[in-house]
C-alpha positions in Angstrom: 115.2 129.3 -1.1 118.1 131.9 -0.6 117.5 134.8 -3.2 120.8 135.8 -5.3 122.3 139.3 -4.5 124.5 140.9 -7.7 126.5 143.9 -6.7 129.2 145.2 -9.3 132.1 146.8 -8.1 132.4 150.6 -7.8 136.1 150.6 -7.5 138.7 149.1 -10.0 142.2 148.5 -11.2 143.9 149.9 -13.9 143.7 146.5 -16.0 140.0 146.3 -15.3 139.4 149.6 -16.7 141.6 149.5 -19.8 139.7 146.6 -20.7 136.3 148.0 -19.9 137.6 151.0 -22.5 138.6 149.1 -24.6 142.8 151.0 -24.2 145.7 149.9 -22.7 147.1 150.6 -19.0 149.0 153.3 -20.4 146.2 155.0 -21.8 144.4 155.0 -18.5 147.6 155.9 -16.4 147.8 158.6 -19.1 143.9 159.7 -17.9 145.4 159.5 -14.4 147.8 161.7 -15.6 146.1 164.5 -17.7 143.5 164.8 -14.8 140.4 162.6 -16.5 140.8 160.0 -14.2 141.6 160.3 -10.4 143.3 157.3 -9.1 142.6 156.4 -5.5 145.6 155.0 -3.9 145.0 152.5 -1.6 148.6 151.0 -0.5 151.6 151.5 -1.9 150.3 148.3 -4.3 146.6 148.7 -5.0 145.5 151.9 -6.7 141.7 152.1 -8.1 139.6 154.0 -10.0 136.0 155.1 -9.6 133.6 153.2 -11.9 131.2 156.1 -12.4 133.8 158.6 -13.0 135.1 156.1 -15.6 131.4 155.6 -17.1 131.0 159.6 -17.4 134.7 159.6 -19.1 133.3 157.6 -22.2 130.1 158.9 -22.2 132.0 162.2 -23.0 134.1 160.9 -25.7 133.2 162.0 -28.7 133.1 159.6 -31.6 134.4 160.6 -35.2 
């Protein structure tokens, strides 16, 4: 029997992580933007974002 490998994804698109954040692409373009996020341009089409920079993002949020 073949054994399953899971990888996740370390890189992601802006959609993917407004919906991990639970925001909208503005928001995270917006992060891109104010220097919270650093969006890694890829072509002049695909731009992507670091998961673990996005994970230590919201761990720093602050909740109300």
């Amino acid at each position: 029997m073949f054994g399953v490998i899971t990888m996740e994804k370390r890189y992601y698109r802006a959609k993917e992580v407004a919906v991990y954040l639970g925001v909208s692409i503005t928001t995270v373009w917006n992060y891109a933007k104010d220097g919270r996020l650093t969006p890694k341009k890829l072509s002049n089409h695909a731009t992507v974002f670091d998961i673990k920079e996005v994970e230590t993002l919201f761990d720093n949020v602050e909740v109300a």
